[in-house]
C-alpha positions in Angstrom: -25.3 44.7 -9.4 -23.3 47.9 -11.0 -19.7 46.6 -8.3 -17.6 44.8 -10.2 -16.7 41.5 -8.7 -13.1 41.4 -6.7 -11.0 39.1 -8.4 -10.0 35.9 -6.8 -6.6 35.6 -7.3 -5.7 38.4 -4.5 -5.0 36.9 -1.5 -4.9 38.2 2.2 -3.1 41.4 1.7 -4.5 42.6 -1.8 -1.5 41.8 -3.6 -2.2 39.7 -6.9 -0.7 36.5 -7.8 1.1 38.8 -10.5 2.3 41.2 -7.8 3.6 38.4 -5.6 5.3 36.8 -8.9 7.4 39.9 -9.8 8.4 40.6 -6.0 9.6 36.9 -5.6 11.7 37.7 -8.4 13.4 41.0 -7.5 14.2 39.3 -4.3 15.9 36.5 -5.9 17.8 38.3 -8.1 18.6 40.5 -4.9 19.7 37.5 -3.1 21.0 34.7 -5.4 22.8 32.7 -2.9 19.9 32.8 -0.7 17.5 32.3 -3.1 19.6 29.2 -4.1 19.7 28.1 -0.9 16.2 28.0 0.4 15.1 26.5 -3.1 17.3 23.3 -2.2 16.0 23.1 1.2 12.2 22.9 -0.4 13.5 20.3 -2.7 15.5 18.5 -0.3 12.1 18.5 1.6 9.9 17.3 -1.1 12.5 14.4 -2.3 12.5 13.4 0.9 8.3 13.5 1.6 8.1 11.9 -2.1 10.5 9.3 -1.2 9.0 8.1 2.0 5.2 8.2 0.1 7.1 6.1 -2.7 8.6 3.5 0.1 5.6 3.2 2.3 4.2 0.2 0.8 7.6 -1.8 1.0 7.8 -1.1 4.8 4.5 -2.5 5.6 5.4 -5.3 3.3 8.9 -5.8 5.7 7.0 -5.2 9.0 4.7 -7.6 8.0 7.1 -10.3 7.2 9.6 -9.3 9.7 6.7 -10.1 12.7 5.4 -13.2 11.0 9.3 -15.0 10.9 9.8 -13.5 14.6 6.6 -14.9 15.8 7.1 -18.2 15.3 5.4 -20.8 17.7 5.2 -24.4 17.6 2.3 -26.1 15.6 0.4 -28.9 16.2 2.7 -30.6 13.7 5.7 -29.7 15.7 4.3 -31.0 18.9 3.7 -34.7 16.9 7.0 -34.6 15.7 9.1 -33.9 18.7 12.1 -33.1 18.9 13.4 -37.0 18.7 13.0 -36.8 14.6 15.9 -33.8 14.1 
């Protein structure tokens, strides 16, 4: 056991999470405009994801409701009743 173990951070290409850092940056700086850009679009994106995860559980809530007040059939009290008591 004299091989030094690989360190894990390296991913596909044997560039460390360092590496990758520091040419992220020199590309943005490169590129500000672009950079700008295509950091909106990923937070336009996750707003988006996190807002629809955040209203989930209303929209079941309104589906729910919305089919009980659209399915509404007669009961056996409405069949007592008639319609002569309006």
């Amino acid at each position: 056991m004299t091989r030094k173990r690989e360190r894990e951070d390296d991913d596909l290409s044997g560039v460390g999470l360092g590496g990758m850092a520091l040419l992220l940056t020199v590309m943005a700086l490169r590129h500000p405009w672009q950079a700008l850009k295509e950091l909106l679009r990923v937070i336009g994106r996750l707003g988006r994801w996190a807002l629809g995860r955040a209203l989930a559980p209303a929209a079941v809530v309104v589906v729910i409701v919305s089919s009980r007040r659209r399915d509404r059939r007669p009961t056996f009290e409405d069949y007592l009743h008639g319609r002569d008591e309006d």
